[in-house]
C-alpha positions in Angstrom: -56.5 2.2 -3.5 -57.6 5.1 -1.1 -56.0 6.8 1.8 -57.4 6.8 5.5 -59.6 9.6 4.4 -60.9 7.9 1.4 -58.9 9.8 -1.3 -57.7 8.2 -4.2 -53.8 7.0 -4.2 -53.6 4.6 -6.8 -56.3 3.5 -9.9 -56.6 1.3 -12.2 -58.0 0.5 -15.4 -59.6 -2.4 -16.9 -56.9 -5.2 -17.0 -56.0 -5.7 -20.8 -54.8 -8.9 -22.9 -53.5 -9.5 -26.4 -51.8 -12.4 -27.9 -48.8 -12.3 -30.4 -50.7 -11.5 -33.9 -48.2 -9.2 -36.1 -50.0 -6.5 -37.2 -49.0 -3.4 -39.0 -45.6 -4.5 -38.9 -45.2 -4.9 -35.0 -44.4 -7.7 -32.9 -46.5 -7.7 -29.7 -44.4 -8.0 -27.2 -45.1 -8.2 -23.0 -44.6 -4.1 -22.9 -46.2 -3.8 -26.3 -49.7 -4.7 -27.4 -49.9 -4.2 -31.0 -54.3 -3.9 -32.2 -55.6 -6.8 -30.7 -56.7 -5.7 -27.1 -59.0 -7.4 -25.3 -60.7 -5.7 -22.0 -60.2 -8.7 -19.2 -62.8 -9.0 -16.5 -61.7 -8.7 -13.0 -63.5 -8.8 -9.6 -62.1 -7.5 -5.9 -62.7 -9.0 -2.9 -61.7 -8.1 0.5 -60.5 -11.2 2.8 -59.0 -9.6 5.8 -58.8 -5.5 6.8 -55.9 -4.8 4.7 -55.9 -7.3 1.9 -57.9 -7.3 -1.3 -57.9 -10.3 -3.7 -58.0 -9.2 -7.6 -59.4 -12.3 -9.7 -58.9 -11.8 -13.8 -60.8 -13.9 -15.5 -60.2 -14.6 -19.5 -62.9 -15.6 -22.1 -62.0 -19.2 -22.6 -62.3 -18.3 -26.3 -59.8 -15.7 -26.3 -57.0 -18.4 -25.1 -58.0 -21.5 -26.9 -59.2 -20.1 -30.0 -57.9 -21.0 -33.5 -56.5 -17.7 -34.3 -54.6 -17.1 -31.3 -51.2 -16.9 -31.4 -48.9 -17.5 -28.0 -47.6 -15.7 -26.2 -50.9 -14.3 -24.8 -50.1 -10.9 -22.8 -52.3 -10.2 -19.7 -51.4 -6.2 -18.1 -53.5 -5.7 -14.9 -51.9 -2.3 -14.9 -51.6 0.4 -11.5 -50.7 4.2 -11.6 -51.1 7.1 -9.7 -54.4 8.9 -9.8 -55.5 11.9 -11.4 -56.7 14.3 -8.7 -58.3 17.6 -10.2 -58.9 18.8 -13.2 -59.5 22.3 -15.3 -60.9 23.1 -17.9 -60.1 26.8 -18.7 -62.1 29.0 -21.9 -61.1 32.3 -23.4 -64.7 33.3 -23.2 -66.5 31.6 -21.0 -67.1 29.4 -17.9 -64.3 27.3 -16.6 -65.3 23.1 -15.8 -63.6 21.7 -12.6 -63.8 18.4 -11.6 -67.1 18.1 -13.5 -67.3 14.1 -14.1 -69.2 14.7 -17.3 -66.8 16.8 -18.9 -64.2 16.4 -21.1 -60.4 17.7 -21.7 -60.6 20.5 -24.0 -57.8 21.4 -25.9 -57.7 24.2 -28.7 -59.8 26.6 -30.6 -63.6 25.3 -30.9 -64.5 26.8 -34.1 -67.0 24.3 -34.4 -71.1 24.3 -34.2 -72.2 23.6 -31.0 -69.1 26.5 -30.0 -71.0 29.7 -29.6 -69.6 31.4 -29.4 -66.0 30.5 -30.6 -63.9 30.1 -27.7 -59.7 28.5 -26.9 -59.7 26.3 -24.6 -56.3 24.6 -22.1 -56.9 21.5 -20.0 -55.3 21.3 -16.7 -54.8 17.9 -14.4 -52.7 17.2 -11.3 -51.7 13.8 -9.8 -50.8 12.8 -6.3 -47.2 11.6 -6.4 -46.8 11.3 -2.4 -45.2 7.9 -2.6 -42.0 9.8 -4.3 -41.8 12.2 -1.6 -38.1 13.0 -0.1 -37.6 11.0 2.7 -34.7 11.4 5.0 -33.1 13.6 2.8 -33.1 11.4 -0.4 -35.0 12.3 -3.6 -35.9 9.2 -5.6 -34.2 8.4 -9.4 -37.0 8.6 -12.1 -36.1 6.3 -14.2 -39.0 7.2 -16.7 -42.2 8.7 -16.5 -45.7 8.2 -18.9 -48.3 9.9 -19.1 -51.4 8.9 -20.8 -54.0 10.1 -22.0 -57.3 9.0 -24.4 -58.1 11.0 -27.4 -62.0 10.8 -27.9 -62.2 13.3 -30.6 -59.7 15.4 -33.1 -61.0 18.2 -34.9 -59.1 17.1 -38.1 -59.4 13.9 -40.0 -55.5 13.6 -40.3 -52.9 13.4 -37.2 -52.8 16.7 -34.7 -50.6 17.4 -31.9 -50.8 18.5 -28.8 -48.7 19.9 -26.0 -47.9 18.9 -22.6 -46.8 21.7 -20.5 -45.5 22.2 -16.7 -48.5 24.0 -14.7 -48.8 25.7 -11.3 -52.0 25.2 -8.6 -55.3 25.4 -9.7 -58.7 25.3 -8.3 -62.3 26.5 -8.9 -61.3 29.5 -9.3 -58.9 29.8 -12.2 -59.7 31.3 -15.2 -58.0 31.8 -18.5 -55.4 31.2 -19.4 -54.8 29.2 -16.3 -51.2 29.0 -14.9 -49.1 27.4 -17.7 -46.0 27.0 -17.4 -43.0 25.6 -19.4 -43.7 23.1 -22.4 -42.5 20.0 -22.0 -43.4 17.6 -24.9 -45.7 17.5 -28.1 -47.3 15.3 -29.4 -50.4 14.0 -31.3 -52.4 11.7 -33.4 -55.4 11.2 -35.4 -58.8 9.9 -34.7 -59.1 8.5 -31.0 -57.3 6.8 -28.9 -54.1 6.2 -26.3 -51.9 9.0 -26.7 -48.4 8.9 -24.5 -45.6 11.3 -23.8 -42.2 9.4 -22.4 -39.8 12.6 -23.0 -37.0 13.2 -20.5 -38.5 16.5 -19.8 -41.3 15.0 -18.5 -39.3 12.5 -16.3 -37.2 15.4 -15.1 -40.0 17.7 -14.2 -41.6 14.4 -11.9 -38.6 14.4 -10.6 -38.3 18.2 -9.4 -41.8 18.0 -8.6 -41.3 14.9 -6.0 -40.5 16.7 -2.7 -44.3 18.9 -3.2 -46.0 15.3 -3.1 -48.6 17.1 -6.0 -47.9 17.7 -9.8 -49.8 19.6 -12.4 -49.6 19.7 -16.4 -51.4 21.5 -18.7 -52.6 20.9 -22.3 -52.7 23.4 -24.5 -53.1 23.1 -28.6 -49.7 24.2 -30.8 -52.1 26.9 -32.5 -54.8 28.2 -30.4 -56.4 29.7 -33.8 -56.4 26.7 -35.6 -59.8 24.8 -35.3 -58.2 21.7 -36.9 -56.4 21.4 -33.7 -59.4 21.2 -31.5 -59.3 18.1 -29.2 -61.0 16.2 -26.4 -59.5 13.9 -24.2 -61.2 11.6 -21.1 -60.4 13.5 -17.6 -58.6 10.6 -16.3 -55.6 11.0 -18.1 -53.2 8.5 -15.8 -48.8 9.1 -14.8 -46.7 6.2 -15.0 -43.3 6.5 -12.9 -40.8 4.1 -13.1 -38.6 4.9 -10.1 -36.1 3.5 -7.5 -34.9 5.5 -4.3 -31.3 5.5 -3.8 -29.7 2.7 -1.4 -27.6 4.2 0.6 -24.4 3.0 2.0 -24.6 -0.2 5.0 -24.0 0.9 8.8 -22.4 -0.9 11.6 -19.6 -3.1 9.5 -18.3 -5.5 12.4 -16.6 -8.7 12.2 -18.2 -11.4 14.3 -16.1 -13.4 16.9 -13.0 -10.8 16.4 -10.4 -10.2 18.6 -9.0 -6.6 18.8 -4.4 -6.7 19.9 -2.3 -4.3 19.1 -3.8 -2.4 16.8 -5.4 -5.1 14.5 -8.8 -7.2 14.2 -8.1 -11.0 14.1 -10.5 -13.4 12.7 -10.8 -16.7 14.9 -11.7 -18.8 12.2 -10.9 -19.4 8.0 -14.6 -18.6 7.5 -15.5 -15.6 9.0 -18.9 -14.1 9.8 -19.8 -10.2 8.8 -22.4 -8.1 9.7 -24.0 -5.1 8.2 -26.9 -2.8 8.4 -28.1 -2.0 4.8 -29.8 1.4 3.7 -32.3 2.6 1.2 -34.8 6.0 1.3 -38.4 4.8 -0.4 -40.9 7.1 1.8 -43.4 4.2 1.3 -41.9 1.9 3.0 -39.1 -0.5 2.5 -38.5 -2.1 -0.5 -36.5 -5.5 -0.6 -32.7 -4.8 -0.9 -29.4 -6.7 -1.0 -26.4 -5.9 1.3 -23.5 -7.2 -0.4 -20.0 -8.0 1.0 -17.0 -8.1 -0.7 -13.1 -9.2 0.7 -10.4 -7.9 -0.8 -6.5 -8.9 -0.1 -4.9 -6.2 2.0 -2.1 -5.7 -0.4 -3.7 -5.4 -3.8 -6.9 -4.5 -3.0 -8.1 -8.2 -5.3 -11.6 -9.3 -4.4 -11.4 -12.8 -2.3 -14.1 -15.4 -3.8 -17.3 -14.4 -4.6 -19.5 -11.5 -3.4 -21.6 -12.8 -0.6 -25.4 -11.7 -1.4 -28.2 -11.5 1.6 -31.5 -10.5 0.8 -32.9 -7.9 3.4 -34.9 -4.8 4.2 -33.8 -1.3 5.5 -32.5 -1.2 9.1 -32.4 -5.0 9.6 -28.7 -5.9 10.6 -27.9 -9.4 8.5 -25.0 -11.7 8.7 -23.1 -13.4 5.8 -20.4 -15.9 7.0 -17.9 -17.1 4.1 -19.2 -19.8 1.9 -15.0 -20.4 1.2 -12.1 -20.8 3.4 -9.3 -18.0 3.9 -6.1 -18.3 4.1 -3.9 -17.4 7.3 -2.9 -13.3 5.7 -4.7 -9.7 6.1 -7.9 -8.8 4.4 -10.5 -5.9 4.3 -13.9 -6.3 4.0 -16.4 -3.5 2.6 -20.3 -3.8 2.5 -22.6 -2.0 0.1 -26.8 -2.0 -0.5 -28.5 -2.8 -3.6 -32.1 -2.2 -4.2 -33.3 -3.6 -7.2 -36.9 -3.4 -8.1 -38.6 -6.5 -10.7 -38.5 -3.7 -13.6 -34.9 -4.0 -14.0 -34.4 -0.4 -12.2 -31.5 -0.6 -9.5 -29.4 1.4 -7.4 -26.1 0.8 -5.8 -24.7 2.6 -2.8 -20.9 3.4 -2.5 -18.9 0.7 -0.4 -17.9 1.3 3.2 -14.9 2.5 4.1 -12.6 -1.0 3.9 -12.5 -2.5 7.1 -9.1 -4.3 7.7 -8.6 -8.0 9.6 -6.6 -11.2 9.9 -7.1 -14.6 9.6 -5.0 -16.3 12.0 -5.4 -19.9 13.1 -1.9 -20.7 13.3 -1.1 -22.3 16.5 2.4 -20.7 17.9 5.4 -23.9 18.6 6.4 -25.0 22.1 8.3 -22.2 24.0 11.5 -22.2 24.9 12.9 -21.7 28.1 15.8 -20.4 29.3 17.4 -19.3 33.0 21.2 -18.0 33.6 20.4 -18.3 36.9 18.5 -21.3 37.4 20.0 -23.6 34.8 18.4 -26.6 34.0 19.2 -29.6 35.8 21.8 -27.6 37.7 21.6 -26.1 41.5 20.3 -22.4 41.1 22.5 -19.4 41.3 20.1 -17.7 43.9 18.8 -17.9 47.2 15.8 -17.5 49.1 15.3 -15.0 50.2 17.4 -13.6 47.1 20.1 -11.9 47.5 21.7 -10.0 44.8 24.8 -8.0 44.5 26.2 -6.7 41.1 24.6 -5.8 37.9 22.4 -8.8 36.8 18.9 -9.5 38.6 18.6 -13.4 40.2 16.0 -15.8 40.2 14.7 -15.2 36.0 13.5 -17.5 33.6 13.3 -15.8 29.5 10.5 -17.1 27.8 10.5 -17.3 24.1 9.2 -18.4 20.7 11.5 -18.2 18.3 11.1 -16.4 14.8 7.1 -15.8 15.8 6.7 -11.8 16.2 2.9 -12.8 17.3 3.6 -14.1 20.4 1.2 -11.9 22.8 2.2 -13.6 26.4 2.6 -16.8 28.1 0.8 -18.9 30.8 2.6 -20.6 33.1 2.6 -22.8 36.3 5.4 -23.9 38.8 5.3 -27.7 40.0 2.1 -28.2 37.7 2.0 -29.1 34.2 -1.8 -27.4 34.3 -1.2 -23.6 33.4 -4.2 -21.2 33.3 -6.7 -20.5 30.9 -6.4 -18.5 28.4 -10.5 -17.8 27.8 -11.8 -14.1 28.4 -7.8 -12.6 28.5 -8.7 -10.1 25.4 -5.3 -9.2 24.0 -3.3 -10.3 27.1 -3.8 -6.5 27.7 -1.7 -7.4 31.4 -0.3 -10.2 33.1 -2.8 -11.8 35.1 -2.0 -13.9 38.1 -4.0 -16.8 39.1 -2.3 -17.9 42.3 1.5 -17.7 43.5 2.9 -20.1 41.2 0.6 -19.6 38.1 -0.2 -16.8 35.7 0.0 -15.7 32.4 2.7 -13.0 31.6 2.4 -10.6 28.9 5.0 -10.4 26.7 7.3 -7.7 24.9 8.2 -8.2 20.8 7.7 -12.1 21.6 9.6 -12.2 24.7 8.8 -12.4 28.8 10.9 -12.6 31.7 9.6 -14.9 34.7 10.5 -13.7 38.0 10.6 -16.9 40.2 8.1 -16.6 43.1 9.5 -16.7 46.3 7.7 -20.0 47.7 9.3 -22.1 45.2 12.3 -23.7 46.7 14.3 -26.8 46.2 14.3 -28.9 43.1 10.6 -27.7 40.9 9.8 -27.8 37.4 7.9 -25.0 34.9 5.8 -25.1 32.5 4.2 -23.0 30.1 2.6 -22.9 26.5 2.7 -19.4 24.2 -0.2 -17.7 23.4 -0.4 -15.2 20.5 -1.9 -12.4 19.5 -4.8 -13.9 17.5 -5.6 -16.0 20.8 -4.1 -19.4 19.4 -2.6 -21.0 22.3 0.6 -23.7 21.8 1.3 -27.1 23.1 2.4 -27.1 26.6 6.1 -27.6 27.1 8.0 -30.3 28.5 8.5 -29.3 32.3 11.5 -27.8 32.9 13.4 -28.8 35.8 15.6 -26.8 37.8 17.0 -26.4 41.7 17.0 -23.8 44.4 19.6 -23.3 46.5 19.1 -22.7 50.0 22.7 -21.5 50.7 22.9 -17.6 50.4 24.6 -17.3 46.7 25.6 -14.1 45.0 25.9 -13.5 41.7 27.7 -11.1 39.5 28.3 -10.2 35.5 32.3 -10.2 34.8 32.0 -8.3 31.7 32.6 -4.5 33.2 34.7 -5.7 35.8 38.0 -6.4 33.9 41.1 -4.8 35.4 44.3 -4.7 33.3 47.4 -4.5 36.9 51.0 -4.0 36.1 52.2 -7.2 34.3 48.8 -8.0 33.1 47.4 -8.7 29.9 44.0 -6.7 29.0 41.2 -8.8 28.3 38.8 -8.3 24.9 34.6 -8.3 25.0 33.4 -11.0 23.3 29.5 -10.3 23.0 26.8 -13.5 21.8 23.3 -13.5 22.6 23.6 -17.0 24.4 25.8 -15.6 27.2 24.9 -14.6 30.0 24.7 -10.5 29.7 25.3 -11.3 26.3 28.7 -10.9 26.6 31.8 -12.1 28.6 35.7 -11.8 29.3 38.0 -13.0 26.9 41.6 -14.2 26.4 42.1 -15.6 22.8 45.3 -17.6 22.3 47.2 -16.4 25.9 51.0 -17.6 26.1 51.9 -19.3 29.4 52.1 -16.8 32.3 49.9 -14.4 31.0 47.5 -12.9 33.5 44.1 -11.9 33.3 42.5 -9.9 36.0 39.0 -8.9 37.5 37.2 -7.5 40.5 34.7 -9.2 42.5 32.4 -7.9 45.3 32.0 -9.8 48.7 29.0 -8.7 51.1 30.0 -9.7 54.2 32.7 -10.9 56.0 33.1 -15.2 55.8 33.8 -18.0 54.4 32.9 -18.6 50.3 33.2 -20.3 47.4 34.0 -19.3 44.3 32.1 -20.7 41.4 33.6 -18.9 37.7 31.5 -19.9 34.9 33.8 -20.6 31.5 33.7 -21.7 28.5 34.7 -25.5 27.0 35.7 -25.4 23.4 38.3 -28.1 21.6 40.0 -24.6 20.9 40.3 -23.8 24.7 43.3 -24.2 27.4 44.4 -24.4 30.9 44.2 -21.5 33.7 45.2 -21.2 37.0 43.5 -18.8 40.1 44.7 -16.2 42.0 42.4 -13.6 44.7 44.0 -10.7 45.5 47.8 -12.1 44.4 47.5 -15.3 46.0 47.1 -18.6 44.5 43.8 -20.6 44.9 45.0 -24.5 45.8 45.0 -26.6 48.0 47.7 -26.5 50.8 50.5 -28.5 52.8 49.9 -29.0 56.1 53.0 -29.7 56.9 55.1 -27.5 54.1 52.7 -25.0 54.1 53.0 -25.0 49.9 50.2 -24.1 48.1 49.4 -26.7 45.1 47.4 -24.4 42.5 44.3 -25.6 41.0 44.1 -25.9 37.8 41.1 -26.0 35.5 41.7 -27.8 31.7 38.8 -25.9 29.4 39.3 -28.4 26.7 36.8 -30.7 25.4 36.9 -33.1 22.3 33.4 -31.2 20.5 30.9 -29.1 21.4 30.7 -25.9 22.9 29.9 -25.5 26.7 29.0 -22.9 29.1 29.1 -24.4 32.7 30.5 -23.6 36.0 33.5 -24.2 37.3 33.9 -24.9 40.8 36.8 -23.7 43.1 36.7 -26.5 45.8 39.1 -24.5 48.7 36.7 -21.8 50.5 38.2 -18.6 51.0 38.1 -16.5 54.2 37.1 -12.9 52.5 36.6 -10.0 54.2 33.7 -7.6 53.0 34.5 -5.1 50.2 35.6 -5.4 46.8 38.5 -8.2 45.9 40.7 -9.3 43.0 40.3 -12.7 40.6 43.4 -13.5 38.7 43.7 -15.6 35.8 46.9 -17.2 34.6 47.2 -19.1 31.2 49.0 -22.5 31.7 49.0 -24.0 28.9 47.1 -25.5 26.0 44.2 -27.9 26.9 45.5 -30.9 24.5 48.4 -30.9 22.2 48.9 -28.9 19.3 45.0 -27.1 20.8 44.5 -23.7 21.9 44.8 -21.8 25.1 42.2 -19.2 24.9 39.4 -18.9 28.0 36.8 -16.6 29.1 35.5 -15.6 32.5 31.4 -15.3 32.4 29.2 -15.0 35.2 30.8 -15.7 39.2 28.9 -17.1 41.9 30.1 -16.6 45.1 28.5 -19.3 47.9 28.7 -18.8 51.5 29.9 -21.4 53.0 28.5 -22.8 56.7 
């Protein structure tokens, strides 16, 4: 193989075979060919610009005859190529790059040496493909070189030393640049001779970044003619070498949705993506991203690893051959490049990358309204008008015991509310028209202002979508009225008076009243008096409307505003017949209104409602009774 300027990269030499004949007490092996090489002819041809076709051809003979034994080997082997060579002389010329020359190594003490000279051998090899590319140096994993001993001064085994070397060129002379030794070796007669040390694979290693490595041979005793040796100048390096794959880029989750400050997965078999890395300056090598999911809280790997095949800077997807559970995970990516030889690298993982899974689907909302009860005539008005400390025309939207709920889409007098599709996160309530939306909601919970167009007896509806984006059932329509009589409403709670010959009320707070809490007068004796103020906004006629509870525990109250009773009166006598109101109810408890049937001619300004305990509602029952919410209706 040549570069574009027709210099040698990679050579080979003849293609060898064996079969499995023990000999010497060896097994031949695929890496190990025992005695019984065969040279293996081979022909090249060219069948487009860039591709060459190698044909090896066997001697029939030598795979069907009667002393072979199989497995038969065949090792069309590939190295880098030697580029120079040196032969330096104590004292005489030097040989470089002179084809018919030798390697000379030692003290030629022989005839045909006059006179007597020492002689070193120096080679280099281009190892360009092990270059440092964005600033990774490649992992030797071992190194050979090889060389061919064509003559030993001595008729029993000599050695020889491989040594580190600096540049060369024509010019050098003895000694020639030697530099630290870095094996020994030898053998007698002729023949391969390698050196495998760790040295050797260290110093390829250090010498990678330069692209060009040098060695020189030198005998152990430069005085000692039984150490002269000649070897062929195309002495060969072997590296076996992987560079390091680096760690993935570009970890995402596929179809994810980012809320509140987690990554949901839309589906029990999610799809990852990754980008995986690795730094051979010879272009890309095949490598594996691998995926791995752990369980958020012990870090336990999910299933299997999930394997893709790739090469550097292609961005693969791997989507879960198994189904996940509803819970959180993390998923990490790492790259492997593995080369046929068995060498391998492994890049660190990613930094964990956290999700969901979450394909629950949230239950029906409920719906609740203080002001617009259901099936009952609304507390408000339109326009509303609202005095006191509570806000009219509300509906409270929740799903209850689910902390995921994200928001809610609703529609008044439709049971089509709005898409859900493209609302990332329910970031903000998004209105669609004046009676449909979706509302965004807080720790679960949202609070629908009624529009003001809605009027007269209308329903709602809604479904509860949560933060993963799994929408609910629509609900049931609610149905509620509007009032068009001007209606004021007003918490009782922080209005309680104790007035000379009263008795002072007690707070009884529960999350299903309205406020959350209410007035109350547990287990009264008859006569006792229970006071609060009220607030009227202008001067007329109104109806008052206290809301109380009904409990088989509960008794009997009469009214007073502003010290005088609430009844109906005698024309004639002029007597006023108190009305009175009997809380008790067989089981159950129930929050309703209680209506006051005689208007009242009130002046604007704040007034007094008294109540009086009359009694107990059945028998050998209680008397307690609260005072909720009041309503007060203007009357034509």
């Amino acid at each position: 193989m040549v570069s574009s300027t027709g210099d040698a990269l990679l050579v080979s030499p003849a293609p060898m075979m064996w079969d499995s004949t023990a000999a010497a007490g060896t097994e031949p092996s695929a890496t190990s060919s025992g005695d019984s090489l065969i040279e293996v002819p081979v022909e090249a041809e060219s069948i487009q610009r860039h591709t060459t076709v190698l044909t090896l051809t066997p001697e029939a003979e030598e795979l069907t005859g009667a002393d072979v034994t199989y497995p038969v080997f065949i090792d069309p082997s590939i190295g880098p190529s030697r580029l120079n060579y040196l032969v330096v002389r104590s004292n005489a010329s030097s040989y470089y790059n002179n084809s018919a020359e030798t390697l000379r190594v030692g003290y030629c003490g022989w005839s045909g040496c006059t006179p007597y000279y020492s002689a070193r051998a120096y080679f280099s090899f281009n190892i360009a493909t092990l270059k440092t590319w964005e600033g990774a140096n490649p992992v030797i994993a071992k190194a050979t070189l090889n060389l061919n001993q064509v003559h030993n001064g001595s008729a029993a085994s000599s050695n020889v030393q491989v040594h580190q070397a600096s540049a060369f060129n024509s010019s050098t002379a003895w000694p020639g640049p030697l530099g630290s030794l870095l094996e020994t070796g030898g053998r007698a007669g002729v023949g391969g001779l390698q050196f495998t040390s760790a040295n050797l694979a260290n110093y390829v290693s250090a010498s990678a970044k330069s692209g060009v490595i040098n060695f020189g041979l030198r005998a152990p005793n430069e005085s000692d003619k039984y150490g002269w040796k000649r070897f062929d100048n195309n002495p060969s390096l072997t590296v076996q070498y992987i560079f390091p794959a680096g760690t993935p880029t570009g970890l995402t989750l596929g179809n994810a949705l980012a809320c509140t400050g987690r990554t949901y997965a839309r589906t029990k078999q999610p799809t990852f993506s990754a980008t995986g890395r690795e730094f051979n300056s010879n272009g890309p090598v095949p490598i594996d991203v691998q995926f791995q999911i752990l369980r958020a809280t012990s870090d336990t790997q999910v299933g299997a690893l999930g394997t893709i095949r790739t090469q550097r800077g292609v961005n693969v997807s791997w989507t879960t051959g198994y189904t996940l559970a509803d819970g959180d995970y993390r998923i990490r990516a790492r790259t492997v490049t593995a080369l046929t030889d068995g060498t391998s690298s492994t890049s660190p993982w990613t930094t964990p990358v956290p999700f969901t899974v979450d394909t629950t689907v949230p239950a029906i909302p409920d719906m609740k309204s203080f002001t617009h009860p259901i099936g009952r005539e609304s507390v408000t008005a339109d326009p509303v008008t609202v005095v006191g400390d509570h806000t009219g025309g509300t509906f409270t939207l929740s799903v209850p015991s689910d902390s995921r709920i994200a928001g809610y889409a609703y529609a008044f007098n439709s049971t089509t509310v709005p898409s859900t599709t493209g609302h990332t996160c329910l970031s903000a309530g998004q209105v669609t028209d004046a009676t449909r939306g979706i509302i965004k909601a807080s720790n679960g919970t949202a609070t629908l202002t009624l529009p003001p167009g809605v009027t007269g007896t209308s329903t709602l509806t809604v479904k509860a979508i949560d933060e993963a984006g799994n929408s609910s059932a629509v609900t049931v329509p609610y149905t509620f009225t509007r009032s068009a009589t001007e209606t004021h409403y007003q918490e009782m709670e922080t209005r309680g008076l104790t007035l000379p010959g009263d008795t002072a009320w007690t707070i009884n707070s529960q999350p299903m009243l309205s406020g959350g809490s209410q007035l109350f007068a547990p287990n009264p004796t008859i006569g006792n008096r229970y006071s609060a103020r009220f607030t009227v906004p202008t001067t007329g006629t109104w109806a008052l409307q206290p809301q109380m509870v009904k409990a088989n525990s509960y008794g009997k109250v009469q009214f007073e505003v502003d010290g005088q009773p609430v009844g109906i009166t005698d024309d004639f006598t002029g007597v006023v017949d108190p009305i009175e109101v009997n809380l008790y109810v067989s089981s159950g408890v129930y929050n309703s209104p209680e209506h006051l049937p005689v208007p009242l001619d009130l002046t604007a300004g704040e007034h007094t409602l008294t109540l009086i305990s009359t009694g107990q509602g059945v028998a050998g029952g209680g008397a307690s009774f609260t005072l909720d919410p009041l309503r007060l209706i203007r009357q034509p």
